[in-house]
KEGURO-463390 format. One record per residue: x negated, y negated, z of N, C-alpha, C in turn; residue in three letters. Coordinates in steps of 0.05 Angstrom, whole numbers, plus 5000, padded with zeros to 4 digits. Last residue first. Example, Ala and Ser with C-alpha at 12.3 -4.5 7.8 and 13.67 -1.06 7.14 Angstrom:
<kefis>
474350455142472750215143474249995157SER473651145156475450905156473650665156ALA
</kefis>
This chain:
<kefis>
527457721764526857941785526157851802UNK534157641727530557521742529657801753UNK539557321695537257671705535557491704UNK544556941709541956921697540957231719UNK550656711690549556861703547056951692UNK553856111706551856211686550756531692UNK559955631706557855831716555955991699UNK563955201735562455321718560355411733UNK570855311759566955271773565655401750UNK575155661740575755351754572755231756UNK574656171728574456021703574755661718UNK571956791750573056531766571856261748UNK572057061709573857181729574756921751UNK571356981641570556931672573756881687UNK572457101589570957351607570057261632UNK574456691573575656941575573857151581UNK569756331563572156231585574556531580UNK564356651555565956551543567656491568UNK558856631605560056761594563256621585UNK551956371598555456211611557056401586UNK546056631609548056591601550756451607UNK538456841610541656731624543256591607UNK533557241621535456981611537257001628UNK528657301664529557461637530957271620UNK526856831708528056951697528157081674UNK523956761770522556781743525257061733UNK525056171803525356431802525156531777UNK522155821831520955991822522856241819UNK524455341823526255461847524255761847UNK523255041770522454881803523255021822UNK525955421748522955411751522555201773UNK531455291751529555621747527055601760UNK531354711721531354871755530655141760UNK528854731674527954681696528954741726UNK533355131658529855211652529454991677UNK537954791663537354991669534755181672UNK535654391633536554361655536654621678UNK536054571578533454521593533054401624UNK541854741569539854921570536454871582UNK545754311613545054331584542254581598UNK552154071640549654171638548054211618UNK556753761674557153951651551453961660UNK560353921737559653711711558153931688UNK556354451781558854211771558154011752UNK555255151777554754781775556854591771UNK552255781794554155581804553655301799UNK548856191776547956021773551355791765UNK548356861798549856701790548656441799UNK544157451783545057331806546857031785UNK542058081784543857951770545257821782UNK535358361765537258291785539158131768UNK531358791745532058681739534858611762UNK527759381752528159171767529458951769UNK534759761742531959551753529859521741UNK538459561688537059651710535359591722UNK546259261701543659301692541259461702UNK552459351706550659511705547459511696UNK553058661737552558861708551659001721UNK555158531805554158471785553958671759UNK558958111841560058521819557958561802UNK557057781867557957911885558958281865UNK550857591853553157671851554157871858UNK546557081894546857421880550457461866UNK546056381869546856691899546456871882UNK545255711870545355991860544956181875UNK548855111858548755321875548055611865UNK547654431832547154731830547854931852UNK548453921856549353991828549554321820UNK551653751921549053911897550153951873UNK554853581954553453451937551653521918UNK558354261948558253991963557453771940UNK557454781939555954551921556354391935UNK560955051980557255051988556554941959UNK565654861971563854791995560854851988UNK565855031920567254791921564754771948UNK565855621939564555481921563555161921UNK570655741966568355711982566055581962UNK575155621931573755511949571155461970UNK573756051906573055781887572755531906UNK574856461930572256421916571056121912UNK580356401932579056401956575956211954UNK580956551876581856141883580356171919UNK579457011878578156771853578556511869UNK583057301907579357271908578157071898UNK587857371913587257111921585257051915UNK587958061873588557901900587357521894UNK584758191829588458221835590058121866UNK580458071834581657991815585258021817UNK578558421869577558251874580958061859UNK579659001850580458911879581258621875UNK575459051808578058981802579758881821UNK571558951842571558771817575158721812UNK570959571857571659291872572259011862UNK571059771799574559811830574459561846UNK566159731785569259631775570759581787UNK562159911834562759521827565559461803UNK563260361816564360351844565259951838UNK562860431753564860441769565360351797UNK557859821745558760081758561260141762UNK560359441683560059521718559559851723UNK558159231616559459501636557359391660UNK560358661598558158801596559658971618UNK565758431558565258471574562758661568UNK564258051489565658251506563758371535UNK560157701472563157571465564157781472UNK554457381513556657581500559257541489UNK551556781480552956971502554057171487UNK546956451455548356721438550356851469UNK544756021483545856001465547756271449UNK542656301526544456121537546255941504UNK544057061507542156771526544256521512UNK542257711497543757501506542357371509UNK538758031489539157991452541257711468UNK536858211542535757951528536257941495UNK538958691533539758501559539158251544UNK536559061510539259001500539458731519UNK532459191536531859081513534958991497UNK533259321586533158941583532058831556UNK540159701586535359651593536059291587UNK545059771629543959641606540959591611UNK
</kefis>
């Protein structure tokens, strides 16, 4: 996906259907999902928020998007709001495209909210 389609998303308009994986990132994706992965996942989650409100990493299947563009996950507990998000972005410099919280039927690990935000 270019990033002129990329950014018609954001934290108000999410997608309402899955965005395409690489095949290879499908298979493993799919791996992921038919085994323990999620509730494994969720634990390790659970640990590295701890006391933090935020945890953000790379993803582990991310979109077929292109470069330069990256596709990392924005991990939180309790609830959140869109300028919360902007500010941490930016106190963390990471200079993002947008970002999103994909509907509760298109997440794979639905127990840990989550966002997934393109940067470079």
């Amino acid at each position: 996906m270019d990033i002129s389609r990329l950014i018609k998303f954001n934290y108000r308009n999410p997608p309402t259907s899955n965005i395409p994986r690489t095949s290879a990132v499908r298979s493993a994706y799919d791996a992921f999902i038919k085994t323990d992965g999620p509730d494994k996942f969720k634990l390790f989650l659970e640990t590295k928020l701890g006391e933090s409100k935020f945890y953000f990493c790379k993803n582990n299947f991310p979109y077929n998007i292109e470069e330069p563009i990256k596709h990392s996950c924005l991990w939180y507990k309790g609830t959140t709001d869109e300028q919360e998000i902007v500010d941490f972005l930016n106190e963390n410099n990471i200079n993002y495209v947008t970002f999103f919280e994909n509907p509760l039927h298109l997440k794979s690990v639905k127990d840990v909210n989550h966002l997934h935000v393109f940067h470079y």
